[in-house]
ROMAR-199600 format. One record per atom (N, C-alpha, C): residue in one letter; atom name; x, y, z. Coordinates in Angstrom, 3 decimals. Layout:
ROMAR-199600
R, aa, at, x, y, z
R, a, CA, X, Y, Z
...
END
This chain:
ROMAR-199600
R, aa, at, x, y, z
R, x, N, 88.584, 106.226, 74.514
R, x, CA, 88.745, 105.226, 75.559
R, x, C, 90.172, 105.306, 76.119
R, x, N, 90.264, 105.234, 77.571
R, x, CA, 91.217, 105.441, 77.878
R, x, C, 92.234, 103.993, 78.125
R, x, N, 93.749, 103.962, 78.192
R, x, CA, 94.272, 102.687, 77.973
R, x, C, 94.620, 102.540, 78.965
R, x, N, 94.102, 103.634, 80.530
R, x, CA, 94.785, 102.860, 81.717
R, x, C, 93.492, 102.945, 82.588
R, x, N, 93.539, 102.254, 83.996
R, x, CA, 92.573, 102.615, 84.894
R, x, C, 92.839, 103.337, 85.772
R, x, N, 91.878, 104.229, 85.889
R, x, CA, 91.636, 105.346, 86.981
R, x, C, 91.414, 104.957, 87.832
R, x, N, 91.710, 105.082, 89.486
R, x, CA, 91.212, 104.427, 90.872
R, x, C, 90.940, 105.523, 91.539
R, x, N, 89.584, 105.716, 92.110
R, x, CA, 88.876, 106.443, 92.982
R, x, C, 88.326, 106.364, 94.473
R, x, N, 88.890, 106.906, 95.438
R, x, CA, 89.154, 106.072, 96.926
R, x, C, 87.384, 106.943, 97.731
R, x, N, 86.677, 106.279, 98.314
R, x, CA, 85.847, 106.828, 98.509
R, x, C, 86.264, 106.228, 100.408
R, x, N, 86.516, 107.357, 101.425
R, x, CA, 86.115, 106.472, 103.027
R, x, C, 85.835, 107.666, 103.664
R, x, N, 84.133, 108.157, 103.738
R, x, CA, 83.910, 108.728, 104.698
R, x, C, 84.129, 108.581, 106.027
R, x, N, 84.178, 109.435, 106.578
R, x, CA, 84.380, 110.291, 108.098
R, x, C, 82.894, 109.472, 108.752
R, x, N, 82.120, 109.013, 108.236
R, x, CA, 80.809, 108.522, 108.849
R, x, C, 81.368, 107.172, 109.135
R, x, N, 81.831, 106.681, 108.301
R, x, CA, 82.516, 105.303, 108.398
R, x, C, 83.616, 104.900, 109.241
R, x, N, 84.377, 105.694, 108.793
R, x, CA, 85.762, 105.743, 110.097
R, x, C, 86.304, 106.943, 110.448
R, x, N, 85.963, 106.954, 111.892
R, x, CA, 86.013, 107.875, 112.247
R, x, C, 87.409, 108.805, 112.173
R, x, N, 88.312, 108.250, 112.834
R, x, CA, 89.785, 108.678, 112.565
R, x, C, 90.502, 109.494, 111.690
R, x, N, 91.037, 110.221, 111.681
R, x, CA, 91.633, 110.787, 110.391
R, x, C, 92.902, 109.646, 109.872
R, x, N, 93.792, 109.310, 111.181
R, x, CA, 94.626, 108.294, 110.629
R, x, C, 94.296, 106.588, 109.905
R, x, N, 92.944, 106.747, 110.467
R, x, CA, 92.468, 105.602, 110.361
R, x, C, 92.245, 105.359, 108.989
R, x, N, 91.238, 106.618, 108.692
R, x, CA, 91.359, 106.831, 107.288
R, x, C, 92.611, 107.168, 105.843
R, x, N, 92.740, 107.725, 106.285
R, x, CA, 94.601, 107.575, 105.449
R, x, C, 95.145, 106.170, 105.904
R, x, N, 95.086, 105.565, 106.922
R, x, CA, 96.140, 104.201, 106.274
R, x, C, 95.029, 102.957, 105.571
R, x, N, 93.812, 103.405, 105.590
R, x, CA, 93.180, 102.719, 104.538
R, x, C, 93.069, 103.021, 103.738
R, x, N, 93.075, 104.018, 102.677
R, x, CA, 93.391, 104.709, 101.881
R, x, C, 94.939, 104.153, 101.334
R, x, N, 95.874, 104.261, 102.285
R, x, CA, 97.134, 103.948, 101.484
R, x, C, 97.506, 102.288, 101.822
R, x, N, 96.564, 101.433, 102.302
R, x, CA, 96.184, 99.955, 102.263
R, x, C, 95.811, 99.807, 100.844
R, x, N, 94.889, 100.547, 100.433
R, x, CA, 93.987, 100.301, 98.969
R, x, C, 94.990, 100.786, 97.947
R, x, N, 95.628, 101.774, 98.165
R, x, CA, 96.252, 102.027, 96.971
R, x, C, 97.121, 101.161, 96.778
R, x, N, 98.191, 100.794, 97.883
R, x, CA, 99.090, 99.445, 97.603
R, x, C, 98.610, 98.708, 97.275
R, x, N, 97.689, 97.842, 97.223
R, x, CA, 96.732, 96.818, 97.095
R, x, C, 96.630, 96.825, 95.217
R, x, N, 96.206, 98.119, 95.236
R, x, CA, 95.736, 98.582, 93.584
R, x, C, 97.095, 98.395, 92.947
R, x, N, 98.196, 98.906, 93.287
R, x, CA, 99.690, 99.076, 92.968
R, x, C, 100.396, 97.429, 92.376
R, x, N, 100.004, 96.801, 93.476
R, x, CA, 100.622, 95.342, 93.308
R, x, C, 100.152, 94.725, 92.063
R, x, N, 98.527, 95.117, 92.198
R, x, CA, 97.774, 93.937, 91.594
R, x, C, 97.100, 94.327, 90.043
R, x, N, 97.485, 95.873, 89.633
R, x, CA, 97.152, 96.526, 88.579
R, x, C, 97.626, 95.851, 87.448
R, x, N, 98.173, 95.328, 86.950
R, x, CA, 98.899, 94.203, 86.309
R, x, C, 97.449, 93.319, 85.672
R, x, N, 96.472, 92.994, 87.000
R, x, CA, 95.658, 91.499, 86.438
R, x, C, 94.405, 92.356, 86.225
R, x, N, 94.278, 93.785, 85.902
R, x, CA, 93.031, 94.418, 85.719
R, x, C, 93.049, 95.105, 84.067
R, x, N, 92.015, 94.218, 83.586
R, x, CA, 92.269, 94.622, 82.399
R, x, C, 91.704, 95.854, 82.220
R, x, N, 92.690, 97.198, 81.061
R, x, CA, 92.984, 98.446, 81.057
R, x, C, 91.865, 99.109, 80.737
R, x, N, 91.419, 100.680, 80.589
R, x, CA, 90.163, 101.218, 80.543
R, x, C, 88.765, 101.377, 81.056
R, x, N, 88.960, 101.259, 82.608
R, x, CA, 88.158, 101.437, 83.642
R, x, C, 88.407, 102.654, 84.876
R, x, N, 87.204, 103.253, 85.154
R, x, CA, 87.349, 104.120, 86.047
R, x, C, 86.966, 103.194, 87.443
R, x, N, 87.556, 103.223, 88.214
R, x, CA, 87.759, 101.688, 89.803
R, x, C, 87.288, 102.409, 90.786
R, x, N, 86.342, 102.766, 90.999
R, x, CA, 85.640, 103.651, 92.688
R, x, C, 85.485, 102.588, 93.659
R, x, N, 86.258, 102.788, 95.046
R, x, CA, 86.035, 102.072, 95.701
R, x, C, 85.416, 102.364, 97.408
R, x, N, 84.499, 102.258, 97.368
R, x, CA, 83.677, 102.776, 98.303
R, x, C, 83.994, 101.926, 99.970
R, x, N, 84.587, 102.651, 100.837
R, x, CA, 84.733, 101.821, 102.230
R, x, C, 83.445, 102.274, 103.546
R, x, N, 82.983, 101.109, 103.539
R, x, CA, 82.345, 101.302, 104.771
R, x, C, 82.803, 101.105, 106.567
R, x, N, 84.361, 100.429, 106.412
R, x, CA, 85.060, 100.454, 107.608
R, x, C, 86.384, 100.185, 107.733
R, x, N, 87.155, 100.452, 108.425
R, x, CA, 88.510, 100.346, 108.726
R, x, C, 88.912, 99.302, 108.102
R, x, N, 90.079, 99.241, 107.175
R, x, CA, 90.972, 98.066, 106.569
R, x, C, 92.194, 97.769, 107.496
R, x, N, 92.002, 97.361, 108.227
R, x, CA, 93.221, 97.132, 109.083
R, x, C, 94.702, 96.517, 108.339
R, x, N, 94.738, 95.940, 107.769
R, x, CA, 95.975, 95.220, 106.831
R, x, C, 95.947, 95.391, 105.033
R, x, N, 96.932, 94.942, 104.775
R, x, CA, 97.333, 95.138, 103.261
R, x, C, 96.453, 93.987, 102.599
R, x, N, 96.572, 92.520, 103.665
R, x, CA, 95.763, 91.693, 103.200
R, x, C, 94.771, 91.820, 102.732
R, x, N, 93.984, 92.522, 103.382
R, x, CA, 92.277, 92.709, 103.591
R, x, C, 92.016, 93.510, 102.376
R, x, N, 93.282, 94.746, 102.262
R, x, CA, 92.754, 95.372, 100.507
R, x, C, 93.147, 95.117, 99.502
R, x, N, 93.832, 93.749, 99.789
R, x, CA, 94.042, 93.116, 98.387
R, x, C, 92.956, 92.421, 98.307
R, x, N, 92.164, 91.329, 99.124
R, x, CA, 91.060, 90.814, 98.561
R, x, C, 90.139, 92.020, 98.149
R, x, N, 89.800, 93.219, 98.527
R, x, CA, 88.727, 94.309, 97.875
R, x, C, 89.097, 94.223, 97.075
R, x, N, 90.184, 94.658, 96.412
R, x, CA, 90.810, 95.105, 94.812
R, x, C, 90.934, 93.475, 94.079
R, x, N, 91.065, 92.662, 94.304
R, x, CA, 91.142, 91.918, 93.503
R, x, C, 90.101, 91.315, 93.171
R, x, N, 88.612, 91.573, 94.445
R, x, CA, 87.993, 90.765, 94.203
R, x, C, 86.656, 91.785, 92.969
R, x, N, 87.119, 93.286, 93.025
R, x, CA, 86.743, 93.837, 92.206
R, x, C, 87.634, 93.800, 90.949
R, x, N, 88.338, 93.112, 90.675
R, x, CA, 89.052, 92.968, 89.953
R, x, C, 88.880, 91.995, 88.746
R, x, N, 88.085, 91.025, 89.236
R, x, CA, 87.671, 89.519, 88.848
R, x, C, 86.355, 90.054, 87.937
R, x, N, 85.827, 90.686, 88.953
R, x, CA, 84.126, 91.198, 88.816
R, x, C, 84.378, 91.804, 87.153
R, x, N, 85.734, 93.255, 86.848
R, x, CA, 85.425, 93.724, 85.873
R, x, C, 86.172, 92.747, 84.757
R, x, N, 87.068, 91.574, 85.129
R, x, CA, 87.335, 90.941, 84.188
R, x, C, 86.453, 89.841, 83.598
R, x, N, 85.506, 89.268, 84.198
R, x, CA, 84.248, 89.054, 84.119
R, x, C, 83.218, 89.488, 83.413
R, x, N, 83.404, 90.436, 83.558
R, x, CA, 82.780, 91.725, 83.003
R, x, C, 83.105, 91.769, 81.252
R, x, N, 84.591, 91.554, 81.123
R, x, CA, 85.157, 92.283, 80.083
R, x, C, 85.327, 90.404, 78.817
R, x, N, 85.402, 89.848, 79.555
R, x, CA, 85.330, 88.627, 78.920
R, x, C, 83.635, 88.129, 78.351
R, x, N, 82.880, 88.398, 78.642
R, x, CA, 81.861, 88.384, 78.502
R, x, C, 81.166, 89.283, 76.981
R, x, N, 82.164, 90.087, 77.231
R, x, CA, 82.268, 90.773, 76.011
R, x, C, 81.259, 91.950, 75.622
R, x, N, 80.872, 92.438, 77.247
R, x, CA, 80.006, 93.703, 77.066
R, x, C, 80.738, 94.707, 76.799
R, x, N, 81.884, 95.051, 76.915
R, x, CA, 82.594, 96.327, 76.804
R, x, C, 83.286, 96.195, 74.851
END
């Protein structure tokens, strides 16, 4: 088991079209992941699948955090 989490950026070209568009959502999510890696408890692989443009930092902090909740939820529950 591993003691950190892995983050996996998924934003097809079907989704947004842009190449820039795509890289600054991409580096929206990773900041997002960066800030907030701290409240995700450790030993998870994090795929995060975009279906459209993240325009702000805001917007991928609620994704990441709100997947964030989900696996701590998850982990309190005491399936893992």
């Amino acid at each position: 088991m591993l003691n950190v989490n892995r983050l996996g950026l998924v934003v097809p070209k079907k989704a947004v079209k842009l190449a820039t568009a795509r890289n600054a959502t991409k580096r929206f999510l990773k900041e997002a992941y960066r800030l907030n890696k701290a409240s995700i408890k450790p030993g998870f692989d994090i795929i995060i699948y975009v279906n459209n443009v993240i325009m702000s930092l805001k917007d991928a902090e609620k994704i990441v955090l709100n997947g964030a909740s989900g696996i701590n939820k998850y982990v309190s529950k005491g399936v893992k």
